[in-house]
C-alpha positions in Angstrom: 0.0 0.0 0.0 3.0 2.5 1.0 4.2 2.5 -2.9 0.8 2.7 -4.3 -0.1 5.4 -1.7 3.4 7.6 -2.7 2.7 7.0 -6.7 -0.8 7.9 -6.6 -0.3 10.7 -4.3 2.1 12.4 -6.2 0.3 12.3 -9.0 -2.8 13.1 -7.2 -0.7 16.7 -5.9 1.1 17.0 -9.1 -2.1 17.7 -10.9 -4.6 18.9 -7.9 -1.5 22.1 -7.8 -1.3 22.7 -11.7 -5.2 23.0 -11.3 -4.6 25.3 -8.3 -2.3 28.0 -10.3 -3.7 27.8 -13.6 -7.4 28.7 -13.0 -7.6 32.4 -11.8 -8.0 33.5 -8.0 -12.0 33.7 -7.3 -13.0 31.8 -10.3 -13.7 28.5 -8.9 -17.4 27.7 -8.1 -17.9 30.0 -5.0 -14.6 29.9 -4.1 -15.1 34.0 -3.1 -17.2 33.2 -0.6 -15.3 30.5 1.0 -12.1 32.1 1.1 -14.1 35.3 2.9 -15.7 33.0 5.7 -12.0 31.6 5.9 -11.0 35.3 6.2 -13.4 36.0 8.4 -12.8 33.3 11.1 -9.3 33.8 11.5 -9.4 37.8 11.6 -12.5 38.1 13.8 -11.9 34.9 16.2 -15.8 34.0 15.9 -18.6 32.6 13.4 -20.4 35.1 10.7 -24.1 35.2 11.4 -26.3 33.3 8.2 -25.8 35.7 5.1 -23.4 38.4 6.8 -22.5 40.1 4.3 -18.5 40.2 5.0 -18.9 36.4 3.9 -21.8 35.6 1.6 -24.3 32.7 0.7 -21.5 30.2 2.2 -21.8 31.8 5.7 -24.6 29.2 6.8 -21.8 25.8 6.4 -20.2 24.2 9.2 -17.2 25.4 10.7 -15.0 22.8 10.5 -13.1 23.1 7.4 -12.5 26.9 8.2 -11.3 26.2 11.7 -8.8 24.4 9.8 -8.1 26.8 7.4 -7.1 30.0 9.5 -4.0 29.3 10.5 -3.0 28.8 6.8 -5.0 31.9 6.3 -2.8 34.0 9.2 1.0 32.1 8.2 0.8 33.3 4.5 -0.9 36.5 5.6 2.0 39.2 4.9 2.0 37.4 0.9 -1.4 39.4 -0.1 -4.6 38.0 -0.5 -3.5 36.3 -4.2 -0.9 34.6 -2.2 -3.1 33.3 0.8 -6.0 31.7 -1.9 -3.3 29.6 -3.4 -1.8 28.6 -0.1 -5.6 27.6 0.5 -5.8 25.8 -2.7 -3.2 24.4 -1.8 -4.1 23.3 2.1 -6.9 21.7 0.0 -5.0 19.5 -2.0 -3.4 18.4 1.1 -6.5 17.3 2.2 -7.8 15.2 -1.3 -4.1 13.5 -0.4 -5.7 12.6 3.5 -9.1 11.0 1.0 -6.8 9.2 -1.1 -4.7 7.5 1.9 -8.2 6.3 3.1 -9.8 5.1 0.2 -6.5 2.7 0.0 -6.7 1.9 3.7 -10.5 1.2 3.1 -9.0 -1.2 0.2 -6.9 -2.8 2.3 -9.1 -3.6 5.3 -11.6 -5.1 2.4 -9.0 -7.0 1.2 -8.2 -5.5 -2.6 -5.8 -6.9 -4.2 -2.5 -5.1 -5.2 -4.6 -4.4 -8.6 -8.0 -3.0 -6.2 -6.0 -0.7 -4.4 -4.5 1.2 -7.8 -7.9 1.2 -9.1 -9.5 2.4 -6.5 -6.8 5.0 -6.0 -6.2 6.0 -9.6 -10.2 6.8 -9.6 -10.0 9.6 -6.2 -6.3 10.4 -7.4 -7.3 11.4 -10.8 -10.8 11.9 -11.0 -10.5 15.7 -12.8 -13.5 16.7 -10.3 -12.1 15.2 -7.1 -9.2 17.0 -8.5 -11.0 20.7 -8.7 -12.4 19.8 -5.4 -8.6 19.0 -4.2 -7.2 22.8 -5.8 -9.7 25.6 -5.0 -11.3 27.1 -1.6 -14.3 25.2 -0.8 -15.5 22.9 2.1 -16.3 19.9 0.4 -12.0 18.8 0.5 -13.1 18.6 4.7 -16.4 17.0 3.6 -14.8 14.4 1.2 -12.0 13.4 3.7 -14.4 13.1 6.5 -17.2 11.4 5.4 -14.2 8.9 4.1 -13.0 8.8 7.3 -16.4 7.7 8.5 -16.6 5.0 6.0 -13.2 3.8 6.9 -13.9 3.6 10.5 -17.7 2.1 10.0 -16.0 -0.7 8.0 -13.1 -1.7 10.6 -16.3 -1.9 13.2 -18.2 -4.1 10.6 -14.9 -6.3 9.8 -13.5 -6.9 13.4 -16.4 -6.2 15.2 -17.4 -3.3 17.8 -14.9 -2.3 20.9 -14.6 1.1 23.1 -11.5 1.8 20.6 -13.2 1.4 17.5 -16.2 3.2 18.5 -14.2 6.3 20.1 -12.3 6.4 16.4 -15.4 6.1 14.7 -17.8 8.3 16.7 -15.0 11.2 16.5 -15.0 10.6 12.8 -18.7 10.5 12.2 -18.4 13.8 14.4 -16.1 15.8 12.2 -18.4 15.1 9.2 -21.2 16.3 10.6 -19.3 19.6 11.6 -18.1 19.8 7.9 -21.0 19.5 5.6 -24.8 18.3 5.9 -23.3 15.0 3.6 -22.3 14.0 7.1 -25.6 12.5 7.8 -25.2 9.8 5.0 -23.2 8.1 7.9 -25.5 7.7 10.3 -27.9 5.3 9.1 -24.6 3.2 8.4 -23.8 3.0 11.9 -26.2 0.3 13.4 -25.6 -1.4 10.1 -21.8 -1.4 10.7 -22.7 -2.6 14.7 -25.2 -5.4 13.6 -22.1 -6.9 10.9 -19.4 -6.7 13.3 -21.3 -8.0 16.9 -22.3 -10.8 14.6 -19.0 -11.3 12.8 -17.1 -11.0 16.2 -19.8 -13.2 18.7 -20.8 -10.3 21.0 -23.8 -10.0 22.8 -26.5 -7.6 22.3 -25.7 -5.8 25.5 -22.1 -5.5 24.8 -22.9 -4.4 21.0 -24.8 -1.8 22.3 -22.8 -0.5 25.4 -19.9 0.8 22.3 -22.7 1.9 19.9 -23.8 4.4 22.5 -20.3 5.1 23.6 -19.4 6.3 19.9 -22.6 7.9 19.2 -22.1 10.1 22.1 -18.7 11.0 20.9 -20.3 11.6 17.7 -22.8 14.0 18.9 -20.3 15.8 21.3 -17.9 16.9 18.5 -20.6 19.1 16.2 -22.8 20.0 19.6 -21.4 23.4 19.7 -22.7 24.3 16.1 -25.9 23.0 17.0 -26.4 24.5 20.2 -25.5 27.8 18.4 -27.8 26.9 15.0 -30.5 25.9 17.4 -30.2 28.9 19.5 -30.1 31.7 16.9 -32.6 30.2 14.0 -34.1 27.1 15.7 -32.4 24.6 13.0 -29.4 22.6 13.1 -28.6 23.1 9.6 -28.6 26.1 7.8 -29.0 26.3 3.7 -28.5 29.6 2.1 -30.4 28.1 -1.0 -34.4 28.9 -2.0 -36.4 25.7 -1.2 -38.9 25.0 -3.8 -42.8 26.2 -3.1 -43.8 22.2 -3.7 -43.7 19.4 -2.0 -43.6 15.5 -1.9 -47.1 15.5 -3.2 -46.8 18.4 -5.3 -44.6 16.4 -7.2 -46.6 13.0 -7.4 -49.7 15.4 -8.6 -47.4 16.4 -11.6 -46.0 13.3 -12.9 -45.0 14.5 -16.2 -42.5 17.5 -14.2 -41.7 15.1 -11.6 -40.3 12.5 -14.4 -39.0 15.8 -16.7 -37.3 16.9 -13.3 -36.2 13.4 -12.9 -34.2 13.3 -15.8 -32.4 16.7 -15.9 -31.2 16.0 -12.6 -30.0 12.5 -13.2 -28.6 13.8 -16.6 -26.4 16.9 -15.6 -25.4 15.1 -12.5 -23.7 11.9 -15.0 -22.3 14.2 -17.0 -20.6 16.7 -14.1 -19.5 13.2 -11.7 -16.4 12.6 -14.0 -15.4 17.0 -14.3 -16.7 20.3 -13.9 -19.5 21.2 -16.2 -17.2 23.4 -18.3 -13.9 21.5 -18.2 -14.1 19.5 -21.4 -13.9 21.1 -24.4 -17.6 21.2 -25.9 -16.2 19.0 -29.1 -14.8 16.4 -26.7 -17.0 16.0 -23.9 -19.2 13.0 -25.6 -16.1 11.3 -26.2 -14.4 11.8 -22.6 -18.2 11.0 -20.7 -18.5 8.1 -23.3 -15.4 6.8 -22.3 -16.0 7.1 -18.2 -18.9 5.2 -19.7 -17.6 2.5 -20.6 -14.5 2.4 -17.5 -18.4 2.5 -16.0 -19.8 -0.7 -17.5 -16.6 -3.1 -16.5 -16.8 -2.0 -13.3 -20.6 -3.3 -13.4 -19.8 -6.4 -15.9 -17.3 -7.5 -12.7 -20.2 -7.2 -10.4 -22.6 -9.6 -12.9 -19.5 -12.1 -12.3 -20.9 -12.1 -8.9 -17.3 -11.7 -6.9 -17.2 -12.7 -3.3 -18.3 -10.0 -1.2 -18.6 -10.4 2.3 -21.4 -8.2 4.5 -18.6 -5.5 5.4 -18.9 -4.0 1.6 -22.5 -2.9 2.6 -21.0 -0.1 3.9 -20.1 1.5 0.8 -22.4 0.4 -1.2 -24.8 1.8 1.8 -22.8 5.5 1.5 -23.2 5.6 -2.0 -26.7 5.2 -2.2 -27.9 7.5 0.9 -25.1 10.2 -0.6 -27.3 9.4 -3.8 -30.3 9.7 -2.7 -29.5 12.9 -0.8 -28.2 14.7 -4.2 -31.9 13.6 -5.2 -33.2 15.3 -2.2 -31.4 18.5 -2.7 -32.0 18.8 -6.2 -35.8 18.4 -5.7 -36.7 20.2 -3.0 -33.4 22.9 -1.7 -31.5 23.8 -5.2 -31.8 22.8 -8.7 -28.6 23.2 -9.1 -28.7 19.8 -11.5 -25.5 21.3 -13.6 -22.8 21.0 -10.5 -24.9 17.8 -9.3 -21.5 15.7 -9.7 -19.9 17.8 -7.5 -22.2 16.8 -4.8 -20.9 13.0 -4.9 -17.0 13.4 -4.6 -17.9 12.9 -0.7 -19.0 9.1 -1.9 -16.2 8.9 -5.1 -14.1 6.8 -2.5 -17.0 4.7 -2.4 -17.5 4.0 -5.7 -14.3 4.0 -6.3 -13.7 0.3 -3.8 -17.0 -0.7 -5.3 -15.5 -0.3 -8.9 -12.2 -2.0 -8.2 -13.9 -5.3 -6.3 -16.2 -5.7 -9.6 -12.9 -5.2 -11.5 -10.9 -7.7 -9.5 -13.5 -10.5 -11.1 -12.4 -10.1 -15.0 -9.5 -12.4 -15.7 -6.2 -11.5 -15.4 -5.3 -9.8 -18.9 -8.5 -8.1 -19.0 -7.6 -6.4 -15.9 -4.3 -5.3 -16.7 -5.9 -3.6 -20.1 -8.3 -2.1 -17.7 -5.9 -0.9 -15.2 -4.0 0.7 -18.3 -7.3 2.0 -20.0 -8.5 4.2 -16.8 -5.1 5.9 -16.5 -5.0 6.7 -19.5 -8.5 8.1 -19.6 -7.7 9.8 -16.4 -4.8 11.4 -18.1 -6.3 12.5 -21.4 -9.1 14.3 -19.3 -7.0 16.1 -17.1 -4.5 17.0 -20.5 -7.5 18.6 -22.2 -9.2 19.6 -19.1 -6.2 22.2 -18.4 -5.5 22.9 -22.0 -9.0 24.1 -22.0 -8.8 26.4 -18.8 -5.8 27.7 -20.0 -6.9 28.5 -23.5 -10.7 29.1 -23.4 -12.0 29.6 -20.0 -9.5 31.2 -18.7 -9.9 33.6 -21.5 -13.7 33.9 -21.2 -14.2 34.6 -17.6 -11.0 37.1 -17.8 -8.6 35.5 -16.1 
C-alpha cells in the first residue's frame, strides 16, 4: 500500500497544484465566498451570522473546514490575499491527499488486491472533479475526507467487530463530518448497520454491542454540539441552507408526474455528465467522447459485479454511502437547489465509495482483462485532465478574464 499510496499521491498533488495556479483566484465555483468565511474566522476569532455580508451565501456551512483553514490563512498572511487563496488551494489538495490515503486503507481492510487498491486510487487520485475539489477554496475537501474517514472507520467496526477503541475512532470521525457538511448524515444510518455486521462477525452479545454503539454515538454528537447548540439557539435549526427551497412538496410532485419524471431526468442527466469534471472543463467537441469513455470504464466496473465476486457483509458499507449520498443529491436537487449542472460535485464525498466498489467488480475479470483495464483508466484519467487544463488555459481562462 506504502508505494501505491506515494505514486498515486504524487500524482494526485502534481495535478490537484497545476489546477490550483492555472485557473484564476475567485473563479472556482464559490470559491469567493469560501475564502471570505475563511477570512473572516481567522481575523474576527468568531462565526459570521447566516448571510453576513462580510462572507456571503456560504456563511450558513459548518465550521470545520474553516477552523482548519485560518492558521493557513494567518501564516501566509504578509504574501497578499492572491498569495493566501493559493496557499488555500493548496491546504486543499493536502486534504484530497488525506481521501486518497483512506480510500487505500478502506481497500486494504476489504481486502483488494495489489490491482484493487491502484484502481480504486487512480479513480479519487485522478478523477479531474475530485481534483477541482482538491485545488480551490471550498468545504467539500473537509467534507470528502471526513465522510471517508467515517466510512473507513464504520467498516473496521463491521470487519473486526465493535470495541470502546473502535467506537471512540469512529464516533469522532462521524463527528467531524457532521461539523463539515450536511453530507455528514449519510453516515449515520450506516452505523447500526456497521454494529449489527461486526457483533455478529465477532460473537458479541447484544448488551455489549450496544454499550460501544452508545459510547461512539455520544462521541459523535459531542464533537458538532457546539454548532448546534448555536444553530439551534439563533434560527431554531441545526442546519442552515443559504439556497431557495422550492414552493412544492412530496405531493406536489406525485400530482405532476409528467414534471416530476422531466425533473427526474435533468437531474440524473447533468449530474452523469458533471460526476467525471466540472461542467465546463471538457472542451464542448470532446466532452461525448471523454463521458463516453467514463462510460464504458463504467460498464466493467458493473460487468465485474454480474461475475458475482465474493463479497462479504462488510462491503455494505459503501455500497450503503453511496446510495444515501445518492439519494441525498436527489433530495437536494428536488426540493433545496436545482442546481442539477454542479450535481457531480455533490458526490465526490461518496467517489471513494465507488471507487472500492468499482475495483472489487474489476478484480473478477481475468487476469489480462484487468491489466488492459488498469492501463485504459489511466490513461483516460490522463487525457481528461491534458484537455481539461489545456482548456482552462486556452478558453475559459480567456472567457471569464482570467
Amino acid at each position: 500500500m506504502r508505494r501505491t499510496f506515494l505514486a498515486l499521491g504524487a500524482l494526485h498533488l502534481l495535478w490537484a497544484a497545476t489546477y490550483a495556479f492555472i485557473m484564476p483566484v475567485g473563479k472556482a465555483p464559490d470559491e469567493p465566498s469560501h475564502f471570505k468565511y475563511v477570512k473572516f474566522v481567522a481575523t474576527k476569532l468568531r462565526l459570521p451570522l447566516y448571510d453576513d455580508p462580510e462572507v456571503g451565501h456560504e456563511s450558513q456551512q459548518p465550521p470545520l473546514h474553516y477552523f482548519l483553514s485560518a492558521p493557513v490563512f494567518l501564516l501566509t498572511s504578509p504574501l497578499g490575499e492572491t498569495a493566501q487563496n493559493r496557499a488555500l488551494r493548496l491546504f486543499a489538495s493536502l486534504l484530497g491527499l488525506g481521501t486518497l490515503y483512506l480510500t487505500l486503507l478502506t481497500a486494504s481492510l476489504l481486502g483488494l488486491s495489489k490491482w484493487g487498491k491502484w484502481a480504486a486510487g487512480l479513480w479519487v487520485g485522478l478523477l479531474p472533479h475530485m481534483l477541482l475539489v482538491s485545488a480551490m477554496v471550498n468545504n467539500d475537501s473537509t467534507t470528502t475526507l471526513t465522510v471517508t474517514a467515517g466510512v473507513t472507520t464504520l467498516t473496521w467496526v463491521a470487519l473486526l467487530g465493535p470495541s470502546t477503541v473502535r467506537a471512540l475512532i469512529c464516533g469522532m470521525a462521524t463527528g467531524l463530518a457532521l461539523a463539515s457538511k450536511q453530507t455528514g448524515l449519510l453516515l449515520l444510518p450506516l452505523w447500526p448497520l456497521a454494529w449489527a455486521v461486526g457483533a455478529k462477525k465477532a460473537g458479541l452479545t447484544p448488551r455489549t454491542a450496544i454499550k460501544s454503539f452508545a459510547l461512539g454515538a455520544i462521541i459523535a454528537t459531542i464533537v458538532p454540539l457546539p454548532w448546534f447548540v448555536r444553530n439551534l439557539w439563533l434560527y431554531g435549526s441545526l442546519y442552515l441552507y443559504a439556497a431557495h427551497p422550492y414552493d412544492h412538496s412530496l405531493l406536489d410532485l406525485l400530482s405532476a408526474p409528467k414534471f416530476l419524471l422531466e425533473l427526474l431526468w435533468i437531474i440524473t442527466r447533468d449530474t452523469y455528465r458533471t460526476f467525471w469534471a466540472e461542467k465546463v472543463w471538457f472542451p464542448e467537441a470532446l466532452a461525448p467522447w471523454l463521458v463516453g469513455g467514463f462510460s464504458f470504464a463504467l460498464l466493467i466496473g458493473v460487468y465485474g459485479w454480474l461475475k458475482r465476486p465474493r463479497a462479504g457483509p462488510e462491503w455494505l458499507v459503501p455500497l450503503g454511502a453511496l446510495l444515501l449520498g445518492l439519494l441525498g443529491l436527489y433530495r437536494f436537487n428536488l426540493f433545496i437547489s436545482i442546481g442539477a449542472h454542479q450535481g457531480g460535485k455533490y458526490l465526490m464525498p461518496v467517489l471513494p465509495c465507488f471507487a472500492l466498489l468499482w475495483a472489487k467488480g474489476g478484480e473478477a475479470l481475468p487476469s489480462g482483462a484487468r491489466n488492459w483495464a488498469l492501463a485504459g483508466l489511466f490513461t483516460l484519467l490522463l487525457v481528461a485532465n491534458i484537455v481539461s487544463a489545456f482548456n482552462i488555459v486556452t478558453y475559459l481562462n480567456v472567457v471569464y478574464g482570467g
